[in-house]
C-alpha positions, 0 to 999 in steps of 0.5 A: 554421743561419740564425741561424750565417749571419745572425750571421756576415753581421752580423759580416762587414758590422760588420767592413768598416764598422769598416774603411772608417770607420777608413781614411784617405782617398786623394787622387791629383793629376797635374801637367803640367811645362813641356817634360816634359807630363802626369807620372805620378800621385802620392798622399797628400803625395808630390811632383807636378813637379820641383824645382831645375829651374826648369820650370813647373806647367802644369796640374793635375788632383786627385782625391778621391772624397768631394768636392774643388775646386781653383782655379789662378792663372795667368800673365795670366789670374788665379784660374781659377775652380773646379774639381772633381774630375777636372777640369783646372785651368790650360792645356796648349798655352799655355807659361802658368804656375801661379802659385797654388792653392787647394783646398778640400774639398767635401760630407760630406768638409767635416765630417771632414777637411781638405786639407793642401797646399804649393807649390815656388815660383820662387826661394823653395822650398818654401813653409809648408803651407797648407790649406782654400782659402788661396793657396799659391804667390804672386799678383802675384809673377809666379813659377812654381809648380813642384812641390806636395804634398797631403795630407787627413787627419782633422780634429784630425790632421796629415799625416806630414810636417807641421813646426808651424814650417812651417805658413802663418802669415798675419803671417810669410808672406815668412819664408824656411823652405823645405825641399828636395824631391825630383824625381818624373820618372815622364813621360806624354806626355799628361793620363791619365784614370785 
């Protein structure tokens, strides 16, 4: 009889490990829109902010439980400094746009993964994907950020709706290969804690 239990404990323990080793993790990002506020939550490459409406990003707030850091560009203010998870980067209240962000993973998430994100600029659309800390948006372009896509997939891998032609390229970056989002309109009058 306890040989029955102990095997089956074995074999339920064997399974979940099996099943949170295999699991892609989850990242979830929240943005604030000129004149719309905090919006709601979004995750894994879905888009946060607003396209072909010309309003800012104000402030995001990213969250990713195995380690993340995140840092803003801002109108007259510059690289903000580093961010963790959960933290916001950039201002509310202050009518101040993002221009840029990088976002870089921390801790044991480092070896396994890496963070895929894009940016909808002012003017230009959709920028290439960029990941692992390099700059999406512009610096000393003065144009707003206006909506992001992030997603962290497994080392080796690529997110879903990765296109190897719109991939950051450091001698081609001004190339005008942009696609058109979609508008994610889900409004919170204020940054949520979820």
């Amino acid at each position: 009889m306890i040989r029955k239990f102990f095997a089956t404990f074995i074999f339920a323990l064997m399974f979940l490990i099996a099943q949170n080793v295999s699991a892609e993790p989850h990242i979830t990002y929240q943005v604030s829109v000129q004149d719309y506020g905090w919006m709601r939550p979004v995750s894994d490459g879905s888009t946060a902010g607003t396209t072909d409406e010309a309003r800012r990003l104000e402030a995001i707030v990213i969250k990713f439980p195995e380690g993340i850091e995140y840092n803003a560009h801002l109108q007259d203010i510059g690289w903000q400094g580093w961010r963790r998870s959960g933290d916001v980067a950039g201002t509310t209240g202050e009518s101040r746009r993002m221009e840029a962000i990088r976002i870089r993973l921390t801790g044991r998430a480092v070896a396994d993964y890496d963070v895929y994100y894009r940016a909808h600029v002012q003017d230009y659309g959709w920028q290439d994907w960029v990941k692992n800390g390099y700059p999406a948006g512009t610096v000393g372009a003065s144009k707003r950020l206006e909506a992001i896509q992030i997603r962290v997939v497994r080392k080796g891998s690529i997110p879903d709706n990765y296109d190897r032609d719109n991939y950051y390229d450091r001698d081609d970056y001004d190339r005008d290969r942009y696609e058109r989002g979609r508008h994610n309109r889900g409004r919170h009058d204020r940054y949520d804690r979820w």
